[in-house]
C-alpha positions, -999 to 999 in steps of 0.1 A, spaced: 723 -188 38 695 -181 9 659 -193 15 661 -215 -12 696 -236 6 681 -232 37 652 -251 26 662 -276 5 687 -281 35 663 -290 57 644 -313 36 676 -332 28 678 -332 68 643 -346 71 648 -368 42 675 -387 55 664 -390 92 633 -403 75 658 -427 60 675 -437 94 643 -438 110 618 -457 90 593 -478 108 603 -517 109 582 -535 90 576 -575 85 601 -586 64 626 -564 87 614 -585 117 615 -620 94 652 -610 86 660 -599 114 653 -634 133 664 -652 104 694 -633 107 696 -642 142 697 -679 139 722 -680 110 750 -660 132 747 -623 114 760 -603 142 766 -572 116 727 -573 107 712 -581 145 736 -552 159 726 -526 136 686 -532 142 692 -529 182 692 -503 206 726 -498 228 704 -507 260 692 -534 244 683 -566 266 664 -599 255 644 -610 284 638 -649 284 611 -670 300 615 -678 336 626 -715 336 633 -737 367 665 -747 368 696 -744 387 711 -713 369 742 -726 353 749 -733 313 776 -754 301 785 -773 272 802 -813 264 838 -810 257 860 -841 260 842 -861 283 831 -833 310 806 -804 308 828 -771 310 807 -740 330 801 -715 301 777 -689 319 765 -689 355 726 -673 358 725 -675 395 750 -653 413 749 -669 447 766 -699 430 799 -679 428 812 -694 460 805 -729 447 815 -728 409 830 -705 380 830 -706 345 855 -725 335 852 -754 361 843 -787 350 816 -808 357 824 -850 353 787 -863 370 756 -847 381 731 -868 405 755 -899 407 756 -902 364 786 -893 344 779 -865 321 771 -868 286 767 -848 255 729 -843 261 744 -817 288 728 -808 324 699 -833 330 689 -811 366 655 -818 386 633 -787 379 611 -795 405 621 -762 433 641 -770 462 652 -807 447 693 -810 457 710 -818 424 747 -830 435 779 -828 407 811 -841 406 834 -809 393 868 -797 391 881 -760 391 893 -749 364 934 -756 360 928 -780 387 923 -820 391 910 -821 427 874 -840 423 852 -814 444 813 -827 453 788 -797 457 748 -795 461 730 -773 440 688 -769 449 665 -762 415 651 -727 419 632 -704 391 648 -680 375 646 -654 346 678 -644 323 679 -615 305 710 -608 282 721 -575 268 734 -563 237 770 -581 241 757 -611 255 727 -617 227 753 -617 202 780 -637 217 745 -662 222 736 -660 188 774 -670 170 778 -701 196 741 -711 188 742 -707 150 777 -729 153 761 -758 173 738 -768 136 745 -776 103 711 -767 89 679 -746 104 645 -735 87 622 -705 100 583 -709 99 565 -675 102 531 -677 116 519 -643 123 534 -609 127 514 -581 144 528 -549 145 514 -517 164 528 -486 174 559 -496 191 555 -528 197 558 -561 177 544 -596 183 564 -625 160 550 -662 160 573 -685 146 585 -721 142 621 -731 142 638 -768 132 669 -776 127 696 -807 127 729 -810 138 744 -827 110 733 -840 73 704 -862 77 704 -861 113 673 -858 138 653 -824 133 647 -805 162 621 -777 168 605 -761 190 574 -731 187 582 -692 199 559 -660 203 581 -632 207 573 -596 216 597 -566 207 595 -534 219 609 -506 195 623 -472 203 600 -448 185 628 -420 174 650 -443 160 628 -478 151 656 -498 167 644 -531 190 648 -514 222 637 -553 238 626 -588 231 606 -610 259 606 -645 248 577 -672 259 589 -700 238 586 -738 244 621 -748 261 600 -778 277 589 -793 243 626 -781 228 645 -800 257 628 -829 263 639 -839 223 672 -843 235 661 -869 262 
């Protein structure tokens, strides 16, 4: 290979990692969350890491999520392993603490160690099981499959959403977003919001979120539904 195609090989090289590679920069990070909340798996995927994992605020709770179908909460994720033995996703729940179950979804104590009792049924079964469930703290962190599963059934549960950007600060590899996010669940319906600060850490070879630790307000978000 001549001097010359050996050179302008390796600048095409260097040109194109440079390409690959650029630093994220704001709008990136406002497209990326925006992309987020509208359900853009394609986009999200391609601006993390393969060991991504999004690291949420630790929350007390009882380490169960589930969602109102047809009159009954159906077990969609279970945070707390030890609850294996108890329930599966799947099962059903019909009343929690004594009160039939409504589309506002789990309404648990979150004060640690309070029982919180539920009426469920296994799944494929009608047997009406009671079991106890204490309120303990816990902190959820997804990975890569899990965020974006998150993200499609999140985007689905509104008809409309609007992002508020307060602040970006980005240094070295890491990124700090501050923003605001409302939405409704129909036309003209009741807006919801609630305040986020964000921080991403990025992989410095390839510029790809590596992680994201939340700290947003889930109190001031949840107690809207009440």
């Amino acid at each position: 290979m001549s001097s010359f195609l050996k050179y302008s090989y390796i600048g095409l090289l260097l040109f194109f990692q440079g390409l690959i590679a650029s630093p994220l920069d704001e709008n990136d990070l406002k497209d990326f969350i925006e992309g987020r909340y509208s359900g853009d798996t394609s986009l999200v995927f391609s601006m993390i890491s393969n060991d991504f994992m999004y690291i949420h605020k630790s929350y007390s709770g009882i380490g169960i999520e589930a969602h109102y179908v047809d009159g009954s909460l159906i077990v969609t994720n279970i945070v707390n392993d030890s609850l294996l033995i108890l329930i599966s996703t799947g099962d059903r729940i019909h009343e929690q603490n004594g009160v039939p179950v409504n589309k506002e979804g789990l309404q648990t104590s979150r004060k640690l160690g309070e029982i919180n009792k539920f009426i469920i049924t296994k799944a494929g079964d009608t047997t009406f099981t009671e079991i106890s469930i204490p309120s303990n703290r816990f902190k959820y962190r997804q990975n890569s499959q899990s965020f974006l599963e998150s993200i499609v059934k999140y985007s689905g549960s509104w008809y409309d959403f609007d992002v508020d950007f307060h602040d970006i600060i980005i240094k070295k590899n890491k990124a700090i977003v501050h923003y605001s996010w409302e939405g409704s669940k129909e036309e003209g319906g009741t807006v919801y919001f609630f305040t986020s600060i964000e921080i991403c850490e990025i992989e410095k070879k390839t510029k790809l979120i590596k992680s994201i630790e939340g700290q947003w307000s889930e109190k001031q978000f949840r107690e809207q539904f009440k």
